[in-house]
C-alpha positions, 0 to 999 in steps of 0.5 A: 871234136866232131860233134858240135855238142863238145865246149864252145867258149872264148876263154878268159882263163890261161890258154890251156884250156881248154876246158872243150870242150877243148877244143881243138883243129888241126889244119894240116897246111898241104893242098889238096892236088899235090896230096893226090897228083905229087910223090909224098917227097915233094913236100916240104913241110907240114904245119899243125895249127893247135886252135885250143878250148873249142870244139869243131862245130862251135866254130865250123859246124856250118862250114860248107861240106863239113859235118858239122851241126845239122849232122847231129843226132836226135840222140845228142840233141836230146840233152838229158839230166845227169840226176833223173836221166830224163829230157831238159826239155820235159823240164821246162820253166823249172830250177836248172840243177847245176853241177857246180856253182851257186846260180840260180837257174832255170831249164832251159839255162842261161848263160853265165858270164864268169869273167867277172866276179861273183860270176852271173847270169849273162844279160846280154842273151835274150831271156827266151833264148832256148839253149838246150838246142844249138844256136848261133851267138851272132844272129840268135844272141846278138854277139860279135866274133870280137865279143867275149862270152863266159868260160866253160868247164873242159875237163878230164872227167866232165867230159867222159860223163858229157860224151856218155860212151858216145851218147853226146847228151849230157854236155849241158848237164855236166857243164858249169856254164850250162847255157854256152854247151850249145852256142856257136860262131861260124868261122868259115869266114874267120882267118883260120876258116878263109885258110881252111878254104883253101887247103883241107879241113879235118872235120873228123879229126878228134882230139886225143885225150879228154879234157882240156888242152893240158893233156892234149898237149902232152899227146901232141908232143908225146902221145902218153899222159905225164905220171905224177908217183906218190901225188897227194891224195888232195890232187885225186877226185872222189869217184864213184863205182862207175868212175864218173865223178862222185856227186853228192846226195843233197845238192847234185853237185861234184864232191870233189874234182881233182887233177890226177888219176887214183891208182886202181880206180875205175874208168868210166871211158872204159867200163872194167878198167882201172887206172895204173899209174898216177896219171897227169890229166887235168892242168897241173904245173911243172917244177920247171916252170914255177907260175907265179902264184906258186912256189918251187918245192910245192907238192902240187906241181908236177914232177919233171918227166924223163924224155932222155933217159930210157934206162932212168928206172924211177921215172917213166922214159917218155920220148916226144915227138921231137926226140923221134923227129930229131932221131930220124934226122927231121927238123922241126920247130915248135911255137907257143905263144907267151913262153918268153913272157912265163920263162922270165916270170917264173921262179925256177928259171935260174936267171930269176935266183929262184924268186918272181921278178917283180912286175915291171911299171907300167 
């Protein structure tokens, strides 16, 4: 995401998200004389780096050239209250109104270390600390590019509400760990930024799809969002009439958030729309790889998709971008960190005889 106000976060949660606020860079690894001196059939190869739950700016907002933090307009800058609609900043000193959660804060927020159990107020930042403006978390909070800070909520339709129709005020309104929403690293020196440095950085790509990095997976590989026909009601939010999520009228906080689309309910990314199919868009696992903590027949993972057969006409025929490369003759490969290690644990890998490997000793 272009704007510095998307999630900042170091995870502590499965790598999907990557809730950003992913979220997401891609470094397209081409340098920069052969894209304008060479013939395009002299390259050989493109690389996509998926970096995962962070936005652009949190991590190269200061990156030379880039348009990055100091682009940012007062309009974003001006982080507003998803209840009165008014100014944080005409708040000052007063109870901060989370959206989910059971902290108590005060405006501005401070940061809440989520990695531990009951989560709280993160005491490593500075209690003066002003949040509702960027800040830089080594030189303001007096933290590491090693240190882990809490996690943030990414997700479908919390982002829609942050990025307000293009707005950008209401990340820390709409966040679950309000006091991160502004934080950054500078990573021009990091590895990926030292590699940035030397090929071209995309600091105006955005990411495909709202939320975190489950949906944005699905666009990487196949531009279109996985269909879940008939799912439970249970796994669809309550919306309200605008079709943000619906907020209850005592505490101000979501009734309830949920991981697909409700036919026939409103979009709030596009005013007048509605949603047509039970569309996968926040974390769900699949049949096919059964997580540890399921079990294979459960109603909340998400049915196999049909990438093979266009004439299947009870379920959606979604090719990937490796049935397109494939078909064009193109060779390509595909790496995901930890598949090895979630395909031997999982139930539904027939090695497994459909139950979980017990863990080995340690």
């Amino acid at each position: 995401m272009e704007s510095y106000i998307a999630v900042a976060k170091h995870s502590g949660r499965a790598s999907w998200r990557l809730a950003l606020l992913l979220l997401v860079i891609a470094l397209f690894l081409i340098p920069t004389h052969m894209l304008a001196e060479e013939p395009h059939h002299r390259i050989q190869n493109i690389i996509v780096i998926y970096q995962e739950n962070w936005s652009f700016a949190s991590l190269y907002g200061l990156f030379p050239g880039a348009n990055g933090v100091f682009r940012a307009s007062t309009v974003s800058l001006t982080q507003r209250d998803r209840l009165t609609g008014e100014p944080y900043s005409s708040q000052l000193g007063q109870t901060f109104d989370l959206v989910s959660g059971s902290l108590s804060l005060t405006t501005p927020p401070q940061p809440i270390d989520n990695n531990v159990s009951p989560a709280q107020i993160d005491t490593r930042f500075p209690s003066n600390l002003n949040t509702l403006l960027p800040y830089n978390l080594v030189t303001k909070a007096n933290l590491q590019t090693s240190d882990k800070t809490g996690d943030i909520v990414h997700r479908f339709w919390h982002e829609q509400a942050q990025i307000n129709h293009g707005k950008m005020n209401r990340f820390v309104t709409w966040s679950d760990n309000p006091g991160l929403v502004m934080s950054y690293f500078d990573a021009t020196n990091l590895p990926e930024g030292k590699l940035a440095q030397k090929y071209t950085m995309d600091d105006n790509f955005f990411h495909a799809a709202f939320g975190g990095s489950f949906l944005n997976h699905q666009f990487l590989i196949a531009a279109a969002a996985p269909v879940y026909p008939n799912a439970p009601a249970s796994m669809q939010p309550t919306l309200d009439a605008s079709g943000k999520l619906a907020l209850d009228s005592t505490t101000g906080k979501t009734i309830h958030d949920g991981n697909i689309t409700p036919i026939g309910a409103p979009s709030f990314s596009i005013p007048g729309g509605t949603f047509g199919k039970n569309y996968a868009v926040n974390t769900i696992f699949s049949v096919n790889l059964v997580p540890t903590f399921s079990t294979p027949g459960s109603a909340s993972l998400l049915p196999s998709q049909n990438d093979s057969n266009p004439a299947d006409a009870s379920r959606p025929y979604i090719p990937t971008i490796g049935d397109r490369l494939s078909a064009k003759q193109v060779s390509w490969k595909w790496y995901s960190g930890g598949w090895d290690n979630a395909l031997a644990s999982s139930a539904s890998n027939p090695a497994n005889n459909g139950t979980v490997p017990a863990k080995p000793a340690r």
